[in-house]
N, C-alpha and C positions, 0 to 999 in steps of 0.2 A: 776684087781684092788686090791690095797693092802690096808688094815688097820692097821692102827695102834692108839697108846693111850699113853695119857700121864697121870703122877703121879699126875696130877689136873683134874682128867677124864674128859678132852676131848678128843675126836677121830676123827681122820685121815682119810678120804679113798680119796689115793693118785692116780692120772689117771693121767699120762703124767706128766707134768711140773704143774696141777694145785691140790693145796689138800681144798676138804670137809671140814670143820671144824663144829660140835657141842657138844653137849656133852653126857655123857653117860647115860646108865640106872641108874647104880647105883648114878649118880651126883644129877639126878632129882629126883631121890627116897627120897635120902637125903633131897631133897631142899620143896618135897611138891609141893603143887599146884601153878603152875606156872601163876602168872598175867601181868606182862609185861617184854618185852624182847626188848635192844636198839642194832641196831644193827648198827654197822663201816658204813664210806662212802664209796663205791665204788670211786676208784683209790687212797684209801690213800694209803699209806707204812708203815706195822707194822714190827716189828723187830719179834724177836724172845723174850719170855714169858713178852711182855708187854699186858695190856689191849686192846683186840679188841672189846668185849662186853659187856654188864653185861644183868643178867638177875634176874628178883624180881619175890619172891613166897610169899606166905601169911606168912613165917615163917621169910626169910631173903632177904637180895639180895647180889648179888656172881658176883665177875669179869668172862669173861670169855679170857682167856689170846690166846693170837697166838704161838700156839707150833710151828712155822715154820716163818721166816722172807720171806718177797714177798711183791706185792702188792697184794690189794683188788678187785679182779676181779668181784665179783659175792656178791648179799645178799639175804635173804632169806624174801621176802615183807611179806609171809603169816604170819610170825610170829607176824607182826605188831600188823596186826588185829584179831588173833586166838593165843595168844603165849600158850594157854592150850594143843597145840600142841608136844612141847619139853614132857608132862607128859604119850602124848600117841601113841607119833611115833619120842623118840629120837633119834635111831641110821638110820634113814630114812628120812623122808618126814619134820623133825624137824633141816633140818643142817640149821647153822646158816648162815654163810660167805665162799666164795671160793677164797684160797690165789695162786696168781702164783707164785712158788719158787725163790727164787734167790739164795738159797744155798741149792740144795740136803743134801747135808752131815750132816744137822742140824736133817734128819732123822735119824741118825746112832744110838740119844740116847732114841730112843719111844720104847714103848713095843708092842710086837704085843698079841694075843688075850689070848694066855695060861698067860704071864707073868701078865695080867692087871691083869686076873681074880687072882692071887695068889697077887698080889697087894693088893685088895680089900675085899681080906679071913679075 
């Protein structure tokens, strides 16, 4: 399994043809305590860096965009009813949505795990 991130920290951990999508420690650190999180429909079709989510903390609320074009395979119910989850198991049990690709190559431009963290320095 591969990870990767993008310059809006979300992250990637790519299996086969389908990629994890949520976001990172440092995005939810920024954002504070997380209160609701709306999550895409399963079989839509997002492109590449439009809105697939948003999520609202007590401070703001923040899109969460699709680093990768595909559909909407998979979403994440528990965040429905628990989203204080993204605060305390982001790069895990907190992903949001799972896209099936339709263009590999659109990973060519993510960071992997050294580059993010020198992103975020």
């Amino acid at each position: 399994m591969t990870t990767l991130f993008t310059p809006d920290h979300e992250w990637l951990k790519i299996e086969g043809d389908v990629a994890t999508i949520g976001i990172t420690d440092f995005a939810q650190s920024q954002l504070g305590d997380i209160v609701f999180v709306e999550l895409p429909k399963v079989g839509r079709s997002v492109r590449k860096a439009e809105t697939a989510a948003t999520v609202e903390s007590v401070k703001a609320a923040s899109d969460v965009y699709a680093p990768v074009s595909g559909e909407i395979v998979a979403v994440n119910d528990a965040l429905t009813g628990e989203p204080a989850l993204v605060n305390t198991d982001p790069a895990g049990g907190a992903w949001f949505f799972k896209v099936k690709l339709s263009d590999k190559s659109e990973l060519d431009g993510l960071m992997d795990e050294a580059a993010y963290k020198t992103h975020t320095a």
